[in-house]
C-alpha atoms as a printed R data frame, in Angstrom:
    type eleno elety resid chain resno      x       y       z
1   ATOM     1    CA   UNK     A     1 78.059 -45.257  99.410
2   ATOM     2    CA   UNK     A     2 78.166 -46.391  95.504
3   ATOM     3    CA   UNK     A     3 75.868 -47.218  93.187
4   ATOM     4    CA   UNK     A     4 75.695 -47.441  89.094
5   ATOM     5    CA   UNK     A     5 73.185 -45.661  88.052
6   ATOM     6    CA   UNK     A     6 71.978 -46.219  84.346
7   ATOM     7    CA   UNK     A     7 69.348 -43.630  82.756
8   ATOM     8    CA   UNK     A     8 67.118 -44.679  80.127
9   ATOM     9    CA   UNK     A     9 63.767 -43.086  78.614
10  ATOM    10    CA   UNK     A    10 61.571 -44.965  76.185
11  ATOM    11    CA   UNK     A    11 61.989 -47.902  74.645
12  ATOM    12    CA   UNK     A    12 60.008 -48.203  71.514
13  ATOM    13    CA   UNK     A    13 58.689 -51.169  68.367
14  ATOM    14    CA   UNK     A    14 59.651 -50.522  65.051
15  ATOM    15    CA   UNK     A    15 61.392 -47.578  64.784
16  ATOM    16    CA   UNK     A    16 58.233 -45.841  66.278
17  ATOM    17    CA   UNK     A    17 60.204 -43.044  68.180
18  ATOM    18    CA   UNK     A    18 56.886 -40.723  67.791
19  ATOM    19    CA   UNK     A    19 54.808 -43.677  69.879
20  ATOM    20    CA   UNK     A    20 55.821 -42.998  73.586
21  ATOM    21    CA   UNK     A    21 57.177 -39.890  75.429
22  ATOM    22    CA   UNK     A    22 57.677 -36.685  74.092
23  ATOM    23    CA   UNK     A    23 58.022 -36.278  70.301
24  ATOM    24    CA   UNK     A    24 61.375 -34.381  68.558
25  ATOM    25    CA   UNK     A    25 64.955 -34.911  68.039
26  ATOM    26    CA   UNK     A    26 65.694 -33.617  71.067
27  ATOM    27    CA   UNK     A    27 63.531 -36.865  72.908
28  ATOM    28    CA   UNK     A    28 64.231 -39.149  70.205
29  ATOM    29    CA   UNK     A    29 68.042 -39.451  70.496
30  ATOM    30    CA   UNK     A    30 67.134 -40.894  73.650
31  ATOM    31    CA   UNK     A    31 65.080 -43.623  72.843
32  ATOM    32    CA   UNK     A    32 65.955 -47.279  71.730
33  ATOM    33    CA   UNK     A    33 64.515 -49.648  69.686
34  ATOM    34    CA   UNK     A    34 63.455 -52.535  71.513
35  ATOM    35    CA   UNK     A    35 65.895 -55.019  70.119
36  ATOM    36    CA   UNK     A    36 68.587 -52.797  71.081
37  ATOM    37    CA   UNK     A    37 67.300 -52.306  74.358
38  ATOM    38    CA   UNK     A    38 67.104 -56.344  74.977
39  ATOM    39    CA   UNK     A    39 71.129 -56.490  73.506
40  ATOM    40    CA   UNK     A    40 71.561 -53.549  76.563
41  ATOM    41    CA   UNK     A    41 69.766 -55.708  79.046
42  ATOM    42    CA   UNK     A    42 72.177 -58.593  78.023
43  ATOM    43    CA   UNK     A    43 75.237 -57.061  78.284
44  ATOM    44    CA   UNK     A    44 74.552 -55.566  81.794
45  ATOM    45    CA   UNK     A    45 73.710 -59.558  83.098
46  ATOM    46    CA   UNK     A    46 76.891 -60.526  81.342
47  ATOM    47    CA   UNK     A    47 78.594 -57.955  83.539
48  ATOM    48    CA   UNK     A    48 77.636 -59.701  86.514
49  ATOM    49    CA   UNK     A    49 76.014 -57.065  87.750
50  ATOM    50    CA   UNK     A    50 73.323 -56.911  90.700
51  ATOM    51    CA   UNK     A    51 70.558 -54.759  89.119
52  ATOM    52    CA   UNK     A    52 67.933 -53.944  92.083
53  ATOM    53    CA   UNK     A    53 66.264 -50.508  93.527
54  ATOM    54    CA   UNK     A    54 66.763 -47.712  95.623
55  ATOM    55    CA   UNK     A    55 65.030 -50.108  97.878
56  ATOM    56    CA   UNK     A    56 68.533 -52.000  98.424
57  ATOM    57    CA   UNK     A    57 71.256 -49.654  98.400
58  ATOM    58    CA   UNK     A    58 74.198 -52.416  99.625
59  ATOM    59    CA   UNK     A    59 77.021 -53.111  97.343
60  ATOM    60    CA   UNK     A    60 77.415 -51.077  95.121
61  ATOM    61    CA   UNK     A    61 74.118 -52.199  93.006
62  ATOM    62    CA   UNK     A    62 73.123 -51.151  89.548
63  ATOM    63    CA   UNK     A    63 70.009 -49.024  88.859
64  ATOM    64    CA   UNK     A    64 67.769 -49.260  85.882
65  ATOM    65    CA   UNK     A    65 65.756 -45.658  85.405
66  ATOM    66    CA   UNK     A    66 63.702 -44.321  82.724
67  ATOM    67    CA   UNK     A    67 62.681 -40.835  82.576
68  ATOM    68    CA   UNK     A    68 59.599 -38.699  81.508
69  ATOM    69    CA   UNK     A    69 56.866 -41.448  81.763
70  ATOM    70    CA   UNK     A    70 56.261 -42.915  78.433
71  ATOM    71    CA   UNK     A    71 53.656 -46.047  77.376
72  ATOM    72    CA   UNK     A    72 56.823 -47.459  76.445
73  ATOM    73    CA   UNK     A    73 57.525 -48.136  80.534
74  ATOM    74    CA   UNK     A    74 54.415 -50.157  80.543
75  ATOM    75    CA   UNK     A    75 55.324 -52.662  77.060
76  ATOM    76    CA   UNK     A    76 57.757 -53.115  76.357
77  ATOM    77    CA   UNK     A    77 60.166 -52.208  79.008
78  ATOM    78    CA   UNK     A    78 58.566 -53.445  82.592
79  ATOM    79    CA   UNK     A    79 57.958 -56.807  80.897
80  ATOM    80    CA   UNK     A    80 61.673 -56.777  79.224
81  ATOM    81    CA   UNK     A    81 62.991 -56.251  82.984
82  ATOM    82    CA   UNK     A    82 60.539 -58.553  84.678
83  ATOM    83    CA   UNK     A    83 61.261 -61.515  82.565
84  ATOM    84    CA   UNK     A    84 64.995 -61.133  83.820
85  ATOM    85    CA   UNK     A    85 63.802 -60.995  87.572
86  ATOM    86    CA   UNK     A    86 64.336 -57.418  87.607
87  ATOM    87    CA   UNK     A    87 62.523 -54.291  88.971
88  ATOM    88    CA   UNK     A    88 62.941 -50.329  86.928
89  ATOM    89    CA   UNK     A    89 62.734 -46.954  88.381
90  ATOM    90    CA   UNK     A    90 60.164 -45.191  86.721
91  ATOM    91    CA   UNK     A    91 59.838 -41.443  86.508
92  ATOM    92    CA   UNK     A    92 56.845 -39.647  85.622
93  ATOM    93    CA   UNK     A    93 56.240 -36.209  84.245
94  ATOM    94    CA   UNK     A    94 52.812 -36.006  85.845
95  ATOM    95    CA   UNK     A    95 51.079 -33.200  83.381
96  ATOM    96    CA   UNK     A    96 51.451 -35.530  80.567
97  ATOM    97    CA   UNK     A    97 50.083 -38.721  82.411
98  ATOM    98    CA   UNK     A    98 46.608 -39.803  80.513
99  ATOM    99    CA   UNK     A    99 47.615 -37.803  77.136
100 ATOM   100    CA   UNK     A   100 49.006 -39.243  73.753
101 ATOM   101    CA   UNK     A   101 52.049 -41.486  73.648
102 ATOM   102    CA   UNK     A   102 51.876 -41.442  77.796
103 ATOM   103    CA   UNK     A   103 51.100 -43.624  80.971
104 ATOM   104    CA   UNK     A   104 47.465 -43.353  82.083
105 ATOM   105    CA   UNK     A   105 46.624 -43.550  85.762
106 ATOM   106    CA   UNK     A   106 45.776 -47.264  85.479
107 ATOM   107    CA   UNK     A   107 48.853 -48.149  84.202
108 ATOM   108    CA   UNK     A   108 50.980 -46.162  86.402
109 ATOM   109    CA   UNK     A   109 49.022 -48.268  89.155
110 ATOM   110    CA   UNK     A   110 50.057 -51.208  88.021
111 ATOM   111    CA   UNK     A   111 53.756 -50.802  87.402
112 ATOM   112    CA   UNK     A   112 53.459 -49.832  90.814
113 ATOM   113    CA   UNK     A   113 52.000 -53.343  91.833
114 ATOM   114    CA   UNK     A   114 54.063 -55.003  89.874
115 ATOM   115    CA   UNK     A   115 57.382 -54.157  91.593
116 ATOM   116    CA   UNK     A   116 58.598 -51.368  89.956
117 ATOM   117    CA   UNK     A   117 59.931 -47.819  91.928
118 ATOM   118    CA   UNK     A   118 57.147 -45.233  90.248
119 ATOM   119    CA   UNK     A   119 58.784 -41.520  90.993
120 ATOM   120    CA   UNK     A   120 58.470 -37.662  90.471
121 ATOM   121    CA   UNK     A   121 59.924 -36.124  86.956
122 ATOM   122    CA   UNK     A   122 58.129 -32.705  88.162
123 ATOM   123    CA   UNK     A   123 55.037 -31.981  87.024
124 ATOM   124    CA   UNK     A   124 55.596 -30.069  83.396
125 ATOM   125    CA   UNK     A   125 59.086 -30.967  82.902
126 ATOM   126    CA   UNK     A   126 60.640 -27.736  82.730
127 ATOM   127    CA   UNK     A   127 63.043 -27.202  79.697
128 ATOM   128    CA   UNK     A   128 65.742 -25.629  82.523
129 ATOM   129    CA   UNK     A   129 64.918 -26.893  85.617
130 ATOM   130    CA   UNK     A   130 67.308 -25.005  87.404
131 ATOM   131    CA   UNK     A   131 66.092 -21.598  86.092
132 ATOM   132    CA   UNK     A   132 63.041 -21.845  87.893
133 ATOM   133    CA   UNK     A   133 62.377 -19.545  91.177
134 ATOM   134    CA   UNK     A   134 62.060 -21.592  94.371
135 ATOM   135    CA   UNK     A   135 58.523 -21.111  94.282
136 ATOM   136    CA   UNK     A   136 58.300 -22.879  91.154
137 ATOM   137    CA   UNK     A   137 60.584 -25.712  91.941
138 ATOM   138    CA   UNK     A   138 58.611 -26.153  95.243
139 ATOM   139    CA   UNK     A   139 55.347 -26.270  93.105
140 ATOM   140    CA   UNK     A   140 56.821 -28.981  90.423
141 ATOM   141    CA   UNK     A   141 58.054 -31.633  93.046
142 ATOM   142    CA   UNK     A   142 55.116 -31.290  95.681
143 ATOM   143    CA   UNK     A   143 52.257 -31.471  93.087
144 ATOM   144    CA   UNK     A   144 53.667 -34.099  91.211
145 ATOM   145    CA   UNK     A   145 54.836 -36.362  94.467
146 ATOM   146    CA   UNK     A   146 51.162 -35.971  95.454
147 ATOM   147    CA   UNK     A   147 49.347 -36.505  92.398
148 ATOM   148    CA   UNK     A   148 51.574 -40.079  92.203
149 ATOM   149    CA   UNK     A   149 50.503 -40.984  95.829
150 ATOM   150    CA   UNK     A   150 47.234 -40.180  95.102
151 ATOM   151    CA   UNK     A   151 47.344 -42.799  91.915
152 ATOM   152    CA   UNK     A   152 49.784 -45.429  93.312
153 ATOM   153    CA   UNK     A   153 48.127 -45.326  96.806
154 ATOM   154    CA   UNK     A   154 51.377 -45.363  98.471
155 ATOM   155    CA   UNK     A   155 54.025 -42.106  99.575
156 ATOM   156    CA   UNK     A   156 56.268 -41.113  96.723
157 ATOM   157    CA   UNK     A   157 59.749 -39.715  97.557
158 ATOM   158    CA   UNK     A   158 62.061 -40.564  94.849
159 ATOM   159    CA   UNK     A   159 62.313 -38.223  92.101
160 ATOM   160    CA   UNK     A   160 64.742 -36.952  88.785
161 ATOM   161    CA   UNK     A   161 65.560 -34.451  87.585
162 ATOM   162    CA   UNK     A   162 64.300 -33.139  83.898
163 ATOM   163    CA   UNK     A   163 66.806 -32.497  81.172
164 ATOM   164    CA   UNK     A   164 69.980 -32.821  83.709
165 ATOM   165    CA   UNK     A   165 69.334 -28.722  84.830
166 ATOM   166    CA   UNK     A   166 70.492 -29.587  88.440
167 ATOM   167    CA   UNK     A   167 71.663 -27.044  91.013
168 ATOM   168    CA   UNK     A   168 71.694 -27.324  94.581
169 ATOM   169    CA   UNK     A   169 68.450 -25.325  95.180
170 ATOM   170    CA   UNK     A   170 66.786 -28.028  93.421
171 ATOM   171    CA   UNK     A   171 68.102 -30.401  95.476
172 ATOM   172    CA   UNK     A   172 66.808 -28.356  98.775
173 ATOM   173    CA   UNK     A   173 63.586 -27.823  97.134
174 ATOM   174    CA   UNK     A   174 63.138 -31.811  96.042
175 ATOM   175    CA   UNK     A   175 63.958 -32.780  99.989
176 ATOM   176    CA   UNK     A   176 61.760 -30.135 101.570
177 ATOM   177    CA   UNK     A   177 59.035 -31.743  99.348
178 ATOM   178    CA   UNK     A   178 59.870 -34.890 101.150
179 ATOM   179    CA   UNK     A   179 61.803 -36.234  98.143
180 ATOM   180    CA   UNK     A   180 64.465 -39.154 100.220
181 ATOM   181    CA   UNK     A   181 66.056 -40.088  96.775
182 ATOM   182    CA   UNK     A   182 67.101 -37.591  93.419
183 ATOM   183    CA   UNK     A   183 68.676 -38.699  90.564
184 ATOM   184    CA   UNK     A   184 70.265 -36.633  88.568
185 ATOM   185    CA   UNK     A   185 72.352 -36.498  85.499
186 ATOM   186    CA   UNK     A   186 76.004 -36.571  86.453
187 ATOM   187    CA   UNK     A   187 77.694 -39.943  85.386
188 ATOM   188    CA   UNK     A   188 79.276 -40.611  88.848
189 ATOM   189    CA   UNK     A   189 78.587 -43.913  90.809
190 ATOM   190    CA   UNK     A   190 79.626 -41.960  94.019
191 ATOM   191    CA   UNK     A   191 75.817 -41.165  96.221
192 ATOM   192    CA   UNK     A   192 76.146 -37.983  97.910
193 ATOM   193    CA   UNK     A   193 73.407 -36.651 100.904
194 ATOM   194    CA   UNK     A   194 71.486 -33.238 100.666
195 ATOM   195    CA   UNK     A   195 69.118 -32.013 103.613
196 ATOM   196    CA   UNK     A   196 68.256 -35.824 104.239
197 ATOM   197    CA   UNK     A   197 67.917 -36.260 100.672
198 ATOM   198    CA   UNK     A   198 70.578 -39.113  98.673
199 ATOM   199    CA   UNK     A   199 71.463 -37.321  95.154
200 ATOM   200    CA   UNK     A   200 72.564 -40.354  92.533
201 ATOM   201    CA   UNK     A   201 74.379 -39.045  89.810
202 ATOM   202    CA   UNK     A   202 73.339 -41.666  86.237
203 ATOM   203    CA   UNK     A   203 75.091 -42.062  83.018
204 ATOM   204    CA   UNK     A   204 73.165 -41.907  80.116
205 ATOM   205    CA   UNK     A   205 72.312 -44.187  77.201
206 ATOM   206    CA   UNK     A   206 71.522 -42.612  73.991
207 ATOM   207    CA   UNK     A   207 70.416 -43.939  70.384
208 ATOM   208    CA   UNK     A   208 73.165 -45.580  68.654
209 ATOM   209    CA   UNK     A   209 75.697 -46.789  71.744
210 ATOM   210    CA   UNK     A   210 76.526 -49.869  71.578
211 ATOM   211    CA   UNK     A   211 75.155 -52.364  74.263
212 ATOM   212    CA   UNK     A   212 79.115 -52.749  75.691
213 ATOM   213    CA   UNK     A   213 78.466 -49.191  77.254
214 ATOM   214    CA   UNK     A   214 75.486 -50.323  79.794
215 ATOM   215    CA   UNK     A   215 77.339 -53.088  80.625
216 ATOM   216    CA   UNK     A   216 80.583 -51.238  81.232
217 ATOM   217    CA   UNK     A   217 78.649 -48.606  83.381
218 ATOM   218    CA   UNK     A   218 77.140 -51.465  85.088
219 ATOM   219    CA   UNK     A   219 80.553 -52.655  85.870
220 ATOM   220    CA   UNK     A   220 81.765 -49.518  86.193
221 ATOM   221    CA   UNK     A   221 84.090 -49.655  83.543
222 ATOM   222    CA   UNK     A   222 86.589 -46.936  84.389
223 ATOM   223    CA   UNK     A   223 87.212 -46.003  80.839
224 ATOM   224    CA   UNK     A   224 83.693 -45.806  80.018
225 ATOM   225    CA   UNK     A   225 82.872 -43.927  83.348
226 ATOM   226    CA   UNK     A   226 85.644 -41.448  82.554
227 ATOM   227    CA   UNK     A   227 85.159 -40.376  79.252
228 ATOM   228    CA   UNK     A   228 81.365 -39.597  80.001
229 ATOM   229    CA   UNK     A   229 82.045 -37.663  82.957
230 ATOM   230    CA   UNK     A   230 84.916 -35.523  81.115
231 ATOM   231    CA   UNK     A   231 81.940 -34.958  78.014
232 ATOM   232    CA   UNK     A   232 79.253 -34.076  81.044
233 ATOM   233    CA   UNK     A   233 81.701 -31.673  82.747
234 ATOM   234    CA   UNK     A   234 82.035 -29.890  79.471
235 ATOM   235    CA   UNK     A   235 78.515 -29.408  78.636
236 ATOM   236    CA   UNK     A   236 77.746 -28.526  82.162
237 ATOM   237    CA   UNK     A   237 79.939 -25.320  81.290
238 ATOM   238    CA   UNK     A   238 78.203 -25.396  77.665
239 ATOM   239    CA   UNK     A   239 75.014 -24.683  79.720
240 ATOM   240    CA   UNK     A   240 76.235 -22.311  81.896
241 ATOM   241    CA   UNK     A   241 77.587 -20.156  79.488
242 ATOM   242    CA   UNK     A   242 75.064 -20.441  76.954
243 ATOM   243    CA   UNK     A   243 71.172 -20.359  79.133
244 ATOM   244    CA   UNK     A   244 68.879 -20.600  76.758
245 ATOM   245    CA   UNK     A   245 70.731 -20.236  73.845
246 ATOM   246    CA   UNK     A   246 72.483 -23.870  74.385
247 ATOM   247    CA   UNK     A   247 69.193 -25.524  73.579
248 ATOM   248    CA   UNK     A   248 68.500 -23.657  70.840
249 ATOM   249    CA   UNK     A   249 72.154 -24.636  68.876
250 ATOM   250    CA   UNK     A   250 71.619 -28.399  70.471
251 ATOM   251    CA   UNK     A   251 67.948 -28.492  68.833
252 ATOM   252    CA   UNK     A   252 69.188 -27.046  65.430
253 ATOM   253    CA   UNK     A   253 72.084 -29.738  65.523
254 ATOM   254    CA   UNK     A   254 69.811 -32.149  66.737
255 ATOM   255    CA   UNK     A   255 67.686 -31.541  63.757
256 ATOM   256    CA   UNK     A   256 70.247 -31.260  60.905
257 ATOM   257    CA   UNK     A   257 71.510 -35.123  61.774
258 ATOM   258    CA   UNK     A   258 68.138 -36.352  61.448
Protein backbone atom coordinates (compact mmCIF):
# COMPACT_ATOMS: atom_id res chain seq x y z
CA UNK A 1 0.00 0.00 0.00
CA UNK A 2 1.05 3.78 -1.08
CA UNK A 3 0.04 6.88 -0.23
CA UNK A 4 1.56 10.68 -0.45
CA UNK A 5 1.49 12.02 2.51
CA UNK A 6 1.96 15.92 2.76
CA UNK A 7 2.56 17.57 6.37
CA UNK A 8 1.59 20.99 7.00
CA UNK A 9 1.06 23.08 10.37
CA UNK A 10 -0.49 26.52 10.38
CA UNK A 11 -1.39 28.54 7.87
CA UNK A 12 -1.51 32.13 8.86
CA UNK A 13 -2.86 36.20 7.43
CA UNK A 14 -0.40 38.68 7.11
CA UNK A 15 2.69 37.54 8.08
CA UNK A 16 1.08 36.83 11.56
CA UNK A 17 3.29 33.70 12.36
CA UNK A 18 2.75 34.58 16.30
CA UNK A 19 -1.35 34.19 15.63
CA UNK A 20 -1.87 30.32 15.60
CA UNK A 21 0.16 27.37 17.05
CA UNK A 22 3.07 27.56 19.00
CA UNK A 23 5.19 30.75 18.90
CA UNK A 24 9.30 30.66 17.94
CA UNK A 25 11.52 30.03 15.10
CA UNK A 26 11.50 26.71 15.68
CA UNK A 27 7.27 26.66 14.85
CA UNK A 28 7.46 29.45 12.58
CA UNK A 29 9.62 27.96 9.79
CA UNK A 30 6.77 25.81 9.48
CA UNK A 31 4.08 27.97 8.83
CA UNK A 32 2.84 29.64 5.51
CA UNK A 33 1.30 32.60 4.66
CA UNK A 34 -1.98 32.08 3.34
CA UNK A 35 -1.35 33.16 -0.20
CA UNK A 36 1.37 30.77 -0.35
CA UNK A 37 -0.57 28.14 1.02
CA UNK A 38 -3.49 28.72 -1.78
CA UNK A 39 -0.34 28.69 -4.68
CA UNK A 40 0.46 25.01 -2.68
CA UNK A 41 -3.13 23.96 -2.94
CA UNK A 42 -2.92 24.82 -6.73
CA UNK A 43 -0.09 23.12 -7.67
CA UNK A 44 -1.12 19.80 -5.96
CA UNK A 45 -4.72 19.97 -8.26
CA UNK A 46 -2.51 20.72 -11.20
CA UNK A 47 -0.74 17.47 -10.37
CA UNK A 48 -3.74 15.58 -10.88
CA UNK A 49 -3.68 14.33 -7.79
CA UNK A 50 -6.60 12.56 -5.72
CA UNK A 51 -6.37 14.37 -2.34
CA UNK A 52 -8.84 12.39 0.17
CA UNK A 53 -8.40 10.75 3.89
CA UNK A 54 -7.23 7.95 5.69
CA UNK A 55 -10.83 7.15 5.21
CA UNK A 56 -9.98 5.95 1.47
CA UNK A 57 -6.73 4.42 1.34
CA UNK A 58 -7.08 3.03 -2.63
CA UNK A 59 -4.70 4.30 -5.15
CA UNK A 60 -2.21 5.62 -4.02
CA UNK A 61 -4.14 8.96 -2.70
CA UNK A 62 -2.63 12.14 -1.41
CA UNK A 63 -3.03 13.27 2.23
CA UNK A 64 -3.34 16.79 3.45
CA UNK A 65 -2.19 16.96 7.43
CA UNK A 66 -1.53 19.73 9.69
CA UNK A 67 0.06 19.29 12.93
CA UNK A 68 -0.15 20.75 16.54
CA UNK A 69 -3.75 22.19 16.39
CA UNK A 70 -3.62 25.78 15.58
CA UNK A 71 -6.82 28.46 15.00
CA UNK A 72 -5.24 28.58 11.78
CA UNK A 73 -6.98 24.84 10.98
CA UNK A 74 -10.27 26.44 11.61
CA UNK A 75 -9.74 29.92 9.00
CA UNK A 76 -8.14 29.84 6.99
CA UNK A 77 -7.15 26.38 6.14
CA UNK A 78 -10.51 24.03 6.47
CA UNK A 79 -12.28 26.66 4.34
CA UNK A 80 -9.13 26.87 1.77
CA UNK A 81 -9.57 22.89 1.43
CA UNK A 82 -13.33 22.82 1.48
CA UNK A 83 -13.80 25.26 -1.28
CA UNK A 84 -11.68 22.74 -3.47
CA UNK A 85 -13.99 19.74 -2.40
CA UNK A 86 -11.42 18.58 -0.14
CA UNK A 87 -11.23 17.14 3.45
CA UNK A 88 -7.60 17.79 5.98
CA UNK A 89 -6.25 15.66 8.66
CA UNK A 90 -6.09 17.58 11.63
CA UNK A 91 -3.87 16.89 14.59
CA UNK A 92 -4.31 18.24 17.90
CA UNK A 93 -1.95 18.78 20.77
CA UNK A 94 -4.74 18.47 23.31
CA UNK A 95 -3.05 20.54 26.44
CA UNK A 96 -3.05 23.57 24.35
CA UNK A 97 -6.73 23.22 23.02
CA UNK A 98 -8.84 26.41 24.50
CA UNK A 99 -5.48 28.58 25.14
CA UNK A 100 -4.01 31.53 22.99
CA UNK A 101 -3.40 31.17 19.27
CA UNK A 102 -5.27 27.48 19.61
CA UNK A 103 -8.51 25.46 18.67
CA UNK A 104 -11.19 25.64 21.38
CA UNK A 105 -13.45 22.67 21.97
CA UNK A 106 -16.20 24.20 19.81
CA UNK A 107 -14.20 24.53 17.01
CA UNK A 108 -12.53 21.28 17.13
CA UNK A 109 -16.31 20.04 17.03
CA UNK A 110 -16.99 21.48 14.12
CA UNK A 111 -14.06 20.65 11.88
CA UNK A 112 -15.12 17.43 12.95
CA UNK A 113 -18.71 17.94 11.40
CA UNK A 114 -17.56 19.43 8.70
CA UNK A 115 -15.62 16.52 7.15
CA UNK A 116 -12.38 16.84 8.30
CA UNK A 117 -10.14 13.66 10.08
CA UNK A 118 -9.60 15.45 13.80
CA UNK A 119 -6.54 13.23 15.44
CA UNK A 120 -4.10 12.79 18.46
CA UNK A 121 -0.68 15.05 18.45
CA UNK A 122 -0.22 13.68 22.23
CA UNK A 123 -1.29 15.58 24.81
CA UNK A 124 1.84 18.14 25.67
CA UNK A 125 3.76 17.63 22.63
CA UNK A 126 6.86 16.39 23.94
CA UNK A 127 10.07 18.15 22.57
CA UNK A 128 11.58 14.26 22.01
CA UNK A 129 8.92 12.09 21.78
CA UNK A 130 10.88 9.16 21.62
CA UNK A 131 12.79 9.86 24.89
CA UNK A 132 9.88 9.35 26.86
CA UNK A 133 9.47 6.02 29.14
CA UNK A 134 6.60 3.79 27.99
CA UNK A 135 4.64 4.96 30.74
CA UNK A 136 4.74 8.32 29.46
CA UNK A 137 4.11 7.58 25.86
CA UNK A 138 1.13 5.40 27.02
CA UNK A 139 -0.14 8.48 29.05
CA UNK A 140 0.28 11.11 25.95
CA UNK A 141 -1.71 9.02 23.28
CA UNK A 142 -4.54 7.57 25.64
CA UNK A 143 -5.39 10.94 27.33
CA UNK A 144 -5.31 12.84 24.37
CA UNK A 145 -7.38 10.10 22.06
CA UNK A 146 -9.94 10.37 24.88
CA UNK A 147 -10.14 13.89 25.58
CA UNK A 148 -10.84 14.25 21.44
CA UNK A 149 -13.67 11.59 21.66
CA UNK A 150 -14.98 13.16 24.44
CA UNK A 151 -15.17 16.68 22.30
CA UNK A 152 -15.83 15.28 18.78
CA UNK A 153 -18.35 12.67 20.13
CA UNK A 154 -16.99 10.07 17.97
CA UNK A 155 -13.71 7.30 18.62
CA UNK A 156 -10.39 8.83 17.70
CA UNK A 157 -7.62 6.51 16.40
CA UNK A 158 -5.48 8.38 14.09
CA UNK A 159 -2.66 10.15 15.52
CA UNK A 160 1.14 11.96 14.66
CA UNK A 161 3.76 12.10 15.89
CA UNK A 162 5.35 15.51 17.54
CA UNK A 163 8.56 16.93 16.19
CA UNK A 164 9.32 13.64 13.91
CA UNK A 165 10.98 11.76 17.41
CA UNK A 166 9.63 8.34 16.15
CA UNK A 167 10.87 4.95 17.33
CA UNK A 168 9.18 1.80 17.26
CA UNK A 169 8.06 1.85 20.96
CA UNK A 170 6.05 4.72 20.02
CA UNK A 171 4.53 3.04 17.48
CA UNK A 172 3.55 -0.02 20.00
CA UNK A 173 2.50 2.42 22.51
CA UNK A 174 0.18 4.62 19.84
CA UNK A 175 -1.60 1.04 18.74
CA UNK A 176 -2.05 -0.33 22.24
CA UNK A 177 -3.87 3.04 22.81
CA UNK A 178 -6.07 1.96 20.02
CA UNK A 179 -4.36 4.35 17.59
CA UNK A 180 -5.36 2.34 13.73
CA UNK A 181 -3.42 5.14 11.82
CA UNK A 182 0.27 7.14 12.79
CA UNK A 183 1.83 9.47 10.79
CA UNK A 184 5.02 10.17 11.14
CA UNK A 185 7.79 12.18 9.69
CA UNK A 186 9.70 10.08 7.20
CA UNK A 187 9.15 11.35 3.53
CA UNK A 188 8.26 7.87 2.12
CA UNK A 189 4.90 7.21 0.25
CA UNK A 190 5.41 3.44 1.12
CA UNK A 191 2.48 2.56 4.38
CA UNK A 192 3.96 0.09 6.57
CA UNK A 193 1.72 -2.02 9.53
CA UNK A 194 2.71 -2.05 13.33
CA UNK A 195 0.67 -4.21 15.96
CA UNK A 196 -2.55 -3.47 13.78
CA UNK A 197 -1.50 -0.02 13.53
CA UNK A 198 -0.69 1.62 9.55
CA UNK A 199 2.52 4.01 10.11
CA UNK A 200 2.47 6.79 7.02
CA UNK A 201 5.65 8.27 6.63
CA UNK A 202 4.88 12.54 5.26
CA UNK A 203 7.16 14.94 3.64
CA UNK A 204 7.26 18.18 4.93
CA UNK A 205 6.53 21.70 3.71
CA UNK A 206 8.39 24.45 5.26
CA UNK A 207 8.41 28.43 4.88
CA UNK A 208 9.91 29.48 1.73
CA UNK A 209 9.46 26.14 -0.73
CA UNK A 210 8.15 26.82 -3.56
CA UNK A 211 4.53 25.53 -4.35
CA UNK A 212 6.25 22.98 -7.25
CA UNK A 213 7.38 20.86 -4.13
CA UNK A 214 3.64 19.90 -2.83
CA UNK A 215 2.75 19.24 -6.08
CA UNK A 216 5.75 17.09 -6.90
CA UNK A 217 5.21 15.12 -3.56
CA UNK A 218 1.71 14.86 -4.56
CA UNK A 219 2.84 13.29 -7.71
CA UNK A 220 5.45 11.76 -6.22
CA UNK A 221 8.02 13.38 -8.01
CA UNK A 222 10.98 11.04 -7.67
CA UNK A 223 13.50 13.77 -7.57
CA UNK A 224 11.69 15.67 -5.07
CA UNK A 225 10.90 12.46 -2.99
CA UNK A 226 14.59 11.56 -3.09
CA UNK A 227 16.38 14.42 -2.12
CA UNK A 228 14.08 14.85 1.06
CA UNK A 229 14.45 11.44 2.15
CA UNK A 230 18.45 11.54 1.69
CA UNK A 231 18.21 15.21 3.99
CA UNK A 232 15.71 13.17 6.59
CA UNK A 233 18.07 10.16 6.77
CA UNK A 234 20.81 12.53 7.71
CA UNK A 235 19.19 14.36 10.41
CA UNK A 236 17.72 11.22 11.73
CA UNK A 237 21.53 10.40 12.56
CA UNK A 238 21.92 14.28 13.52
CA UNK A 239 19.41 13.34 16.30
CA UNK A 240 20.74 10.33 17.31
CA UNK A 241 24.01 11.47 17.87
CA UNK A 242 23.29 14.69 19.26
CA UNK A 243 19.87 14.05 22.05
CA UNK A 244 19.26 17.04 23.32
CA UNK A 245 21.95 18.93 22.21
CA UNK A 246 20.58 18.80 18.38
CA UNK A 247 17.75 21.10 19.36
CA UNK A 248 19.66 23.31 21.08
CA UNK A 249 22.27 24.08 17.80
CA UNK A 250 18.87 23.83 15.47
CA UNK A 251 17.14 26.59 17.82
CA UNK A 252 20.32 28.85 17.89
CA UNK A 253 20.48 28.48 13.95
CA UNK A 254 16.97 28.80 13.78
CA UNK A 255 17.25 32.06 15.53
CA UNK A 256 20.33 33.67 13.88
CA UNK A 257 18.35 33.48 10.23
CA UNK A 258 15.54 35.26 11.60
Amino acid sequence: MRAHAIMYHDVVENGDFESSGFPGEGAHVYKLRREDFARHLDAIAAAAARVTTVRDLQSAPVLLTFDDGGVSFHHPIADLLEARGWRGHFFITTDRIGTRGFLSENEVRELHQRGHVIGSHSCSHPTRMAALTRAELDREWRQSVVRLADVVGATVNVASVPGGFYSREVGESAAAAGIDVLFTSEPTAQVAALNGCLLIGRYVIQRGMAPEWSGGFAAGNRAQCWRQAALWKAKRVAKALGGSGYLKVRQAILERKS
